[in-house]
N, C-alpha and C positions, 0 to 999 in steps of 0.2 A: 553640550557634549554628553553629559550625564542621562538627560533625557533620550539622545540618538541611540546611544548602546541599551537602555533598559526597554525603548520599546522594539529595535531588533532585537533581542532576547526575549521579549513578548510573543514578538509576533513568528520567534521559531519554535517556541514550545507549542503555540498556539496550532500552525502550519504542523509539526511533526503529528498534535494530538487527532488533529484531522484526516491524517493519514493513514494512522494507526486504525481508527475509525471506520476508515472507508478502504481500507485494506482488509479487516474482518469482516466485515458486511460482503466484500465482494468473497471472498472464500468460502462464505455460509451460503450466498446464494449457486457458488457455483458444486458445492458439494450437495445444497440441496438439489438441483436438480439430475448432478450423476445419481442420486438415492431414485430419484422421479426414474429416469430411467431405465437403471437398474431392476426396479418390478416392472415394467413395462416390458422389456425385453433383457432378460436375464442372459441368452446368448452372446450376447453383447457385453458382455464383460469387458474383455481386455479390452476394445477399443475404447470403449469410454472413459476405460480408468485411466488409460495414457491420456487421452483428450483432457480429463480431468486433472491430471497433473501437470501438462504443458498447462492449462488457463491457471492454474493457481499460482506456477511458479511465474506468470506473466502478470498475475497482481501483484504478488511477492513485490517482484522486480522493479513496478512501478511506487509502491510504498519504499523499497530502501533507495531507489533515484531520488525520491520527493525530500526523505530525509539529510541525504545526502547535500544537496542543493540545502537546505535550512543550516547543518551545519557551516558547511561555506559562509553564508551569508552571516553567521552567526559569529565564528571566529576569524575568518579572514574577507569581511564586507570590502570590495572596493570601493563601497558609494559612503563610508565615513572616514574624514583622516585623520 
């Protein structure tokens, strides 16, 4: 019993840290390349920056889904009784 709950708490911290992870990675590359385009074609401003705020808040989104799902699993697992 003792073991089911410490490695589902393992494996949520584990699961959150990689999300966190790959929720920054995706923000960097995607603000990197609004900067890419931005000199590229400075006209283009506002449409990229919306563009670039809709993808980012679409990583966001996926990073606090993934955490979400780890908490569940964390305090109310159905798969231990």
């Amino acid at each position: 019993m003792l073991l089911e709950i410490l490695s589902t708490q393992g494996a949520a911290a584990i699961g959150a840290g990689i999300v966190a992870i790959g929720a920054g990675l995706g923000d960097s590359l995607v603000a990197s390349k609004f900067i890419e385009g931005l000199t590229r074609q400075p006209e283009a401003k506002n449409v990229l920056f919306t563009n670039t705020l809709i993808s980012i808040g679409l990583v966001e989104s996926m990073a606090i889904i993934a955490t979400v799902i780890a908490l569940i699993m964390l305090f109310a697992n159905p798969l231990i009784k």
